[in-house]
C-alpha positions in Angstrom: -108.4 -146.6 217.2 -107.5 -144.8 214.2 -107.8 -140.6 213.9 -110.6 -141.3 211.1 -112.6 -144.2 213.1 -112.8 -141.5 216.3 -114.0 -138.7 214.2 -116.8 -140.9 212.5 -118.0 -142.4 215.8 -118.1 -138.7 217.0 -120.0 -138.1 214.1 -122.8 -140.5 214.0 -123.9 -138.8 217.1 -124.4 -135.2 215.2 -127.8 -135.6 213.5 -127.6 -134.2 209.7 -130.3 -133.4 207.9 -130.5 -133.3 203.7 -131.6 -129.9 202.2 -132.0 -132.0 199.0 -135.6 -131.8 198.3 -137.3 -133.7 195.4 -138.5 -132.0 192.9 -142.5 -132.0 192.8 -143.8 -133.3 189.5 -146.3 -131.1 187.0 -149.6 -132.5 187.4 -151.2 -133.7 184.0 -155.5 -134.0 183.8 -155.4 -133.8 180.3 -157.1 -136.4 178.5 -154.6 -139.6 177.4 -155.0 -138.8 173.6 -154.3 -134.9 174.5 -151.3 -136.2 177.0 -149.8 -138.3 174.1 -150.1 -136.0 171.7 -148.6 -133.1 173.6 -146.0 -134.9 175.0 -144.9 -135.8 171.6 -144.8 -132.3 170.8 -142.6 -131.5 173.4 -140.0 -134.4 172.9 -140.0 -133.5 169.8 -139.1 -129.8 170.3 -137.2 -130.5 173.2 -135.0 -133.1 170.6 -134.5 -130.4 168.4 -133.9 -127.4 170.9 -131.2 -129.6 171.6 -129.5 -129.6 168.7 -129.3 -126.1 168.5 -128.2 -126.1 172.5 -125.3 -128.8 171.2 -123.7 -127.2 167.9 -120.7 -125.8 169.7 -117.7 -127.8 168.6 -117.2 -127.8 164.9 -114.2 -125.3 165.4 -114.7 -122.9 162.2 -118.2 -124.0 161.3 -120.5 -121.2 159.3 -123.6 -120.7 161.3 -126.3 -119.2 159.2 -128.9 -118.7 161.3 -128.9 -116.3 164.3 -131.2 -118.7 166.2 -128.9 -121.0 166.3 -126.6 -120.6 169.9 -123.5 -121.6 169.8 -121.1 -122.0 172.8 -118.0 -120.1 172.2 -114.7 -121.7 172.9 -114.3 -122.0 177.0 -117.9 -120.8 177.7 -119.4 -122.9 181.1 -120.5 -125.9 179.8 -124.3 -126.0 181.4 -125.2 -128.7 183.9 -127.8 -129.7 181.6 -125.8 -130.1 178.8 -123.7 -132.3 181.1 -126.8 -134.3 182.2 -127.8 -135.0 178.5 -124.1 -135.9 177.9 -124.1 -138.5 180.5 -127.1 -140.0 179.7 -126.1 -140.5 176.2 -122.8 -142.0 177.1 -124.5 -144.8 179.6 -127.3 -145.7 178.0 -126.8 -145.8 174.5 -125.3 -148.5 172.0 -121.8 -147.6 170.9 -122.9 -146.4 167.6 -124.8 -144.1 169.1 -122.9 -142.4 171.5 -120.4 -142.3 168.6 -122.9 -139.8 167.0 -123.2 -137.5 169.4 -119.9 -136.5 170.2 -118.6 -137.0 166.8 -118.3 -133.0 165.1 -116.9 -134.0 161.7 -118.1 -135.5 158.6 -115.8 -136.1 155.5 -117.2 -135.3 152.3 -115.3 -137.5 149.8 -115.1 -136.5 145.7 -118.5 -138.3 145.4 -120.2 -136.5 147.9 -120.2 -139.6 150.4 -119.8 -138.5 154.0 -118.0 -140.6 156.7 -119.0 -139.4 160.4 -115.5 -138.9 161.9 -114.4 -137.9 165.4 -111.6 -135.1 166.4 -109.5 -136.3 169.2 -110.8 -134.2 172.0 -114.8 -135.9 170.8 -113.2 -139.1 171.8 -112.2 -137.9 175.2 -115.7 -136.0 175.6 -117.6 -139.4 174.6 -115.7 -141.7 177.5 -115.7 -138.9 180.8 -118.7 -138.2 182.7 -119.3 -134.7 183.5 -117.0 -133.5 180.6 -116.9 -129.7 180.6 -113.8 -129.0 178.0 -115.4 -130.6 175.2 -119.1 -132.0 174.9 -121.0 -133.9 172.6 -122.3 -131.6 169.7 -125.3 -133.9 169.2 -126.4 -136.4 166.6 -127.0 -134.7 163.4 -124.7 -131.8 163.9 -121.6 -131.8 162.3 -118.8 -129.7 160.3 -118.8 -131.0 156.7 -114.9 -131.1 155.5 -113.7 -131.9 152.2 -110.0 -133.7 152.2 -108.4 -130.7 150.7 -110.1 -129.0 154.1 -108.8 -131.2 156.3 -105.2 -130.4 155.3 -105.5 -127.0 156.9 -108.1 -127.8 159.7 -107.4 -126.9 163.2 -108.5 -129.1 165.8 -108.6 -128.5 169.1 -105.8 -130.3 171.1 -105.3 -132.1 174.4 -103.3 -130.0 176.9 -101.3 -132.9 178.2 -97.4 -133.1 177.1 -96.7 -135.7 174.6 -100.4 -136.6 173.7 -100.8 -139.6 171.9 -104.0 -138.5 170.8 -102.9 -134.9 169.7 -100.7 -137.1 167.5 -103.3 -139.3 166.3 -104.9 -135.8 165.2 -102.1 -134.7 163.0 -102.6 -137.9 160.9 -106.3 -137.2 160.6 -109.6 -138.1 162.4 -110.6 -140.8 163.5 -113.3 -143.2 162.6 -115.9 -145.3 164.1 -114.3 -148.4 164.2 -111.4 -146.1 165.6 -113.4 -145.1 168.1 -114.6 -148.9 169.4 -110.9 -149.9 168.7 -110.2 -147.3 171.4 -112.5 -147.7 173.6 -111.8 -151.6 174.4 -108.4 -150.7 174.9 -108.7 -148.5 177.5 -111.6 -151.0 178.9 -109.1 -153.5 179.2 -107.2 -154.4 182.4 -103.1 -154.2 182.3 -102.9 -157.9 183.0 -105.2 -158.8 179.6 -103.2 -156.4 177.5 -101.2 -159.2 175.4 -104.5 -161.0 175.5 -106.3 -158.5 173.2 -103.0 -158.3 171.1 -102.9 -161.8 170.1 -106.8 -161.5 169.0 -105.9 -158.6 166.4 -102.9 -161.1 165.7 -104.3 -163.2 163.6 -101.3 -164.8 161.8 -99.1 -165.2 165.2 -95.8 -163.6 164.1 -95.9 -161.1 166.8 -97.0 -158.4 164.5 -100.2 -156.2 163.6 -100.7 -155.8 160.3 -102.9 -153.1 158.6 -105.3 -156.2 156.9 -105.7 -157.3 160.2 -106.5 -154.3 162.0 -109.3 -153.7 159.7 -110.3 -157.1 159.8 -111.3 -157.6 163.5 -111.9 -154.0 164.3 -114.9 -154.0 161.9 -116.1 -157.2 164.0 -115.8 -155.7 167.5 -117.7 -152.2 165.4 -121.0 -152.7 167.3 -123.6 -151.6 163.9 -127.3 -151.5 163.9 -128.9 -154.3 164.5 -126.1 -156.0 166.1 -122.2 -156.7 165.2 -121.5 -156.3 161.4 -120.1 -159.2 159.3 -117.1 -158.9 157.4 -116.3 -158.3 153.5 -113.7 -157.0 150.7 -115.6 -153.8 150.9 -115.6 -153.2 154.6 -111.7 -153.7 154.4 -111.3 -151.2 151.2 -113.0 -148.8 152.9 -111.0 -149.4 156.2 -108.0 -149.1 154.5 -108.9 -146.2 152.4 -110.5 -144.4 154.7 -108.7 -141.4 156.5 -108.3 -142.6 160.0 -105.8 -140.6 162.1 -105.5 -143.9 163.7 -104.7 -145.6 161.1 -102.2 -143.9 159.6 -100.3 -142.9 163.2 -99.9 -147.0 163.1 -99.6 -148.3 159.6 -98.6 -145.2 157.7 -100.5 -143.8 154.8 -99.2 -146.9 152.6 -100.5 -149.0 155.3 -97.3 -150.6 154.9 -95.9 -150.8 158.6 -96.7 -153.1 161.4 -96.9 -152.9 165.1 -95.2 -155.2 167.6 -96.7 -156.6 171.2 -94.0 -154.0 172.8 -95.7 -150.8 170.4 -99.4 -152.4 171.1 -98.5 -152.3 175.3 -97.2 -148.7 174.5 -100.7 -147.5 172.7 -102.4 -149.0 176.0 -100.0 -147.0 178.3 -100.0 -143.6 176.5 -103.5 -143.2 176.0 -104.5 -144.7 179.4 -101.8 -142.2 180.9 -103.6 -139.1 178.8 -107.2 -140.0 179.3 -105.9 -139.9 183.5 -104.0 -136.9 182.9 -107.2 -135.2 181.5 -109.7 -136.2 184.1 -107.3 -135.4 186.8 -107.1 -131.6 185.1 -110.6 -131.4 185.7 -110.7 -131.1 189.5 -107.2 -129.9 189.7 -108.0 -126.4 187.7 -105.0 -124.2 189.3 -102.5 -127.3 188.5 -101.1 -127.8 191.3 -100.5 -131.5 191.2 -102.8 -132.3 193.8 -106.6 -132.3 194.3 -108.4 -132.3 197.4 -109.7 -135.7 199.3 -113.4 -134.1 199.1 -112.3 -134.0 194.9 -111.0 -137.3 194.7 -114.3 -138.6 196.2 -116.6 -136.8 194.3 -114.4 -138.3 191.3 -115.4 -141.8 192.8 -118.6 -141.1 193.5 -120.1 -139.5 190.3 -122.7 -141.3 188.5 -123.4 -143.7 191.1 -126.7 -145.1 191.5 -126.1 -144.0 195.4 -128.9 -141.8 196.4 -128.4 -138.1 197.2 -128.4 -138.4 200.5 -126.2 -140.9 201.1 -123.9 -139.5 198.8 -124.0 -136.4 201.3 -123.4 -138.4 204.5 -120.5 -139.9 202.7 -118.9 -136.9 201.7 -119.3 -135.2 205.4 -117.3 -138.4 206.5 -114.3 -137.0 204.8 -115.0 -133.6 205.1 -114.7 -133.7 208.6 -111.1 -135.7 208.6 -109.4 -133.8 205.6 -110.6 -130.6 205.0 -110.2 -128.8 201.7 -106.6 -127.6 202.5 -105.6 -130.8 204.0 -102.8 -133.0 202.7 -104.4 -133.8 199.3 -104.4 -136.6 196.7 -101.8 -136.3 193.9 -101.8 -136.6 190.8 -99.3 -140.9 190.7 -101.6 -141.5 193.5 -105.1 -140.7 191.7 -103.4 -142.4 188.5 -102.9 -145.3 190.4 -106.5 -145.9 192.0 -107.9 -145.2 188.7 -106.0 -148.3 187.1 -107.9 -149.7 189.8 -111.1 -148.5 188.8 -110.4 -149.7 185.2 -110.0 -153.6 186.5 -113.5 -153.8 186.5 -114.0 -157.2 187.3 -110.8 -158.1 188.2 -110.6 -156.0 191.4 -114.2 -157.6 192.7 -112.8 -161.1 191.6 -109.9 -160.2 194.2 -112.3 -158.9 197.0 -113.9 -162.3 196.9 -111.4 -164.0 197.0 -109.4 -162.5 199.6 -112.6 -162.9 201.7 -114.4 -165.8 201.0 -115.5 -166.1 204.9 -117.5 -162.7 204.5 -116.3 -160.7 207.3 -114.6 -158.1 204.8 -111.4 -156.6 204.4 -109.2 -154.2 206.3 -107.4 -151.0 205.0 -103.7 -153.6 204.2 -105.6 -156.2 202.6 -107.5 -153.8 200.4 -104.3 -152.2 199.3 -103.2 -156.0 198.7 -105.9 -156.3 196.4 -105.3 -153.3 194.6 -102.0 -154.1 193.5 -102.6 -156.9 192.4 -105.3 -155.5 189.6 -103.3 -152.2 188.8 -99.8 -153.4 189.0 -98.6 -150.5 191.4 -99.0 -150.0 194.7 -101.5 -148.3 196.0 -100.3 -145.2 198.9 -101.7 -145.5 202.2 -103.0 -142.4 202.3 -105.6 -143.4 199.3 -106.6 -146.3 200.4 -107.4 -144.3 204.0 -109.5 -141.8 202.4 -111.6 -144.4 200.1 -112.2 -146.4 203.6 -113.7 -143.9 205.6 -115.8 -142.8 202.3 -117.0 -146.4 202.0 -117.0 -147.5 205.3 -120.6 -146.6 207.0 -120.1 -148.8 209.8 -117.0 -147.0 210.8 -115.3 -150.7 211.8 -112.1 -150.3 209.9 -113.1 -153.2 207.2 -115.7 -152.7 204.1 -117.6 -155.3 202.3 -118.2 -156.2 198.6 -121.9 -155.6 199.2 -121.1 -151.7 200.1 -118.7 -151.4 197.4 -120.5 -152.2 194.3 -121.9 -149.2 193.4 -118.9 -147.3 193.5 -116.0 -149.2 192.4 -117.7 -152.2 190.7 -120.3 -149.8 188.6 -117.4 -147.1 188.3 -116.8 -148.1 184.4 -120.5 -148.7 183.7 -121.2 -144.6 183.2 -118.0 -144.4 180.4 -119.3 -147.5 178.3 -116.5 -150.1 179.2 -118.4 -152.1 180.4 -119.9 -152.8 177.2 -116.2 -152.4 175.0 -114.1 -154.6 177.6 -112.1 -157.8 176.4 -114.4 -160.8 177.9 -112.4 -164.0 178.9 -114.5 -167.5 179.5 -112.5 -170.8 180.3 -115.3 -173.4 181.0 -118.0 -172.1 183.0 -116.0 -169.0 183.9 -116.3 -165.6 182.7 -114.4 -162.8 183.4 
């Protein structure tokens, strides 16, 4: 019997009991007109309270009125700024959530303004919880003119080398950017070449800037479904200033990516978007962050109710405490390339136990490299067991799993960005 198995049997028979106590709800014996009417009032306000609440990253932006509060640079983000965050980011259509966290807006010669992202807004509108940059809200943005953008300072990534600190020295980057983005970090290692050769439309082994545009704007989710493709959509592609863009094709548009380059963009800003969450638990940068951390990592925005969530967490608690040997920061990358499988690491659960009787601590770690292409340290693996294992038997099931490592990319949107395979009648 295993140190963790002993300490959860002696566990179970300690009875715990939830302080969590539900909120009560306001009574309402107001008529349903009154109620409607009211309550319409109060969206309404609470909408726009909320803009002024979310004004706080336009870096340099002239606030007229005193009303308006603005979060200075590395004030607490609140937790119901967070709250509003995340339900915007799991809920909403792509288009939407670009809105929110986007701060910018070009103002061309014309006057025609192009909602644009910063680099950091990009990171903000993928992690849950994001407390070094949060969505400013839909609506609320800094207007910048192209002779302003020369001399605009953005706010930059902290990691080393960061791709997307580079994408923000070329300019800013657009929607169709942003869902460019987006299903490449949705999409597992193995499928990387897949999603090349669909942006490859001639099949010389190189990305072009015509095709970029071209099949960008048809993955863009738009209102009222996925926009069809003209000239003018690839003008204004081509045209437009997209950091993005010219970090790849130059401001000429006159270079061209390889598969090699396009497997490089994956890496990089997989590696960077990692590196960044990982900061946000490991504050003193240490390397390392806590087993209690690492699952609150795992378990955030689950559908898992409150107090089960606690029950989990005491599991660990009472193996590793806080100074205990720690998670670090290859290991956390690894089990997050993991997490990104989606359904790739449930397709190997299943079938690695088609009879049903579940899988042990080896054969989960089996599994795992096969999705993330590294191997996955024992240590890990140990910690998500006893956090998932309720039975305390040494082997979980898919059925106790889902919500954790199955939902894990729902609450970031790549579930609805991810490359989507079908040969016959399967899907993947």
């Amino acid at each position: 019997m295993s140190c963790w198995q002993a300490v959860f049997k002696h566990g179970r028979a300690l009875s715990t009991r939830s302080t969590n106590k539900r909120a009560e709800q306001d009574n309402s014996g107001s008529m349903g007109a009154v109620v409607g009417s009211v309550s319409a009032a109060a969206l309404g306000y609470k909408l726009y309270s909320e803009k002024e609440k979310y004004l706080v990253q336009a870096k340099g932006a002239e606030v007229t009125q005193e009303k308006y509060l603005v979060q200075a640079k590395g004030a607490e983000v609140t937790y119901e700024q967070k709250s509003f965050d995340n339900r915007i980011r799991q809920y909403n259509t792509p288009d939407m959530v670009f809105n929110h966290f986007a701060s910018l807006q070009m103002v061309d010669k014309t006057g025609i303004k192009t909602t644009m992202m910063s680099p950091l807004d990009f990171f903000g509108a993928i992690t849950p919880d994001c407390s070094i940059h949060p969505g400013a809200g839909s609506g609320v943005y800094e207007e910048i003119s192209d002779e302003k953008l020369k001399t605009l300072r953005l706010d930059k990534s902290p990691v080393e080398g960061s791709i997307l600190n580079e994408i923000g020295k070329n300019g800013l980057i657009s929607y169709a950017d942003y869902c460019f983005l987006l299903s490449l970090l949705s999409t597992p290692i193995r499928f990387v070449d897949t999603a090349f050769n669909l942006f490859d439309l001639t099949g010389d082994e190189k990305i072009n800037a015509k095709e970029f545009a071209y099949v960008s704007t048809k993955m863009s989710h738009k209102l009222g479904g996925f926009g069809t493709y003209t000239d003018v959509d690839q003008s204004a592609i081509l045209a437009s200033n997209s950091g993005l863009l010219n970090y790849l094709f130059g401001k000429d548009r006159s270079k061209c990516i390889s598969r090699d380059e396009f497997r490089m963009l994956h890496k990089n800003l997989l590696d960077e978007i990692i590196q960044l969450e990982f900061n946000e638990f490991d504050k003193d940068k240490t390397g390392s962050i806590s087993e209690g951390d690492f699952c609150h990592f795992l378990l955030n925005k689950t559908k898992i109710p409150p107090s089960q969530k606690a029950k989990m967490l005491k599991r660990v608690d009472n193996i590793w405490p806080k100074k205990a040997r720690g998670i670090s920061f290859p290991s956390f990358k690894n089990f997050f390339l993991v997490l990104a499988s989606g359904t790739e690491l449930e397709r190997g659960l299943f079938f690695l136990d088609v009879e049903n009787i579940g899988v042990d601590l080896e054969e989960f770690r089996k599994v795992s490299s096969w999705v993330s292409h590294n191997e996955l340290s024992h240590h890990t693996a140990e910690v998500v067991f006893v956090l998932l294992d309720d039975a305390g038997e040494g082997r979980i099931h898919k059925e106790s799993v889902g919500l954790v490592l199955f939902d894990w990319r729902q609450p970031r949107g790549f579930d609805k960005s991810s490359i989507h395979v079908q040969l016959g009648q399967l899907k993947i």
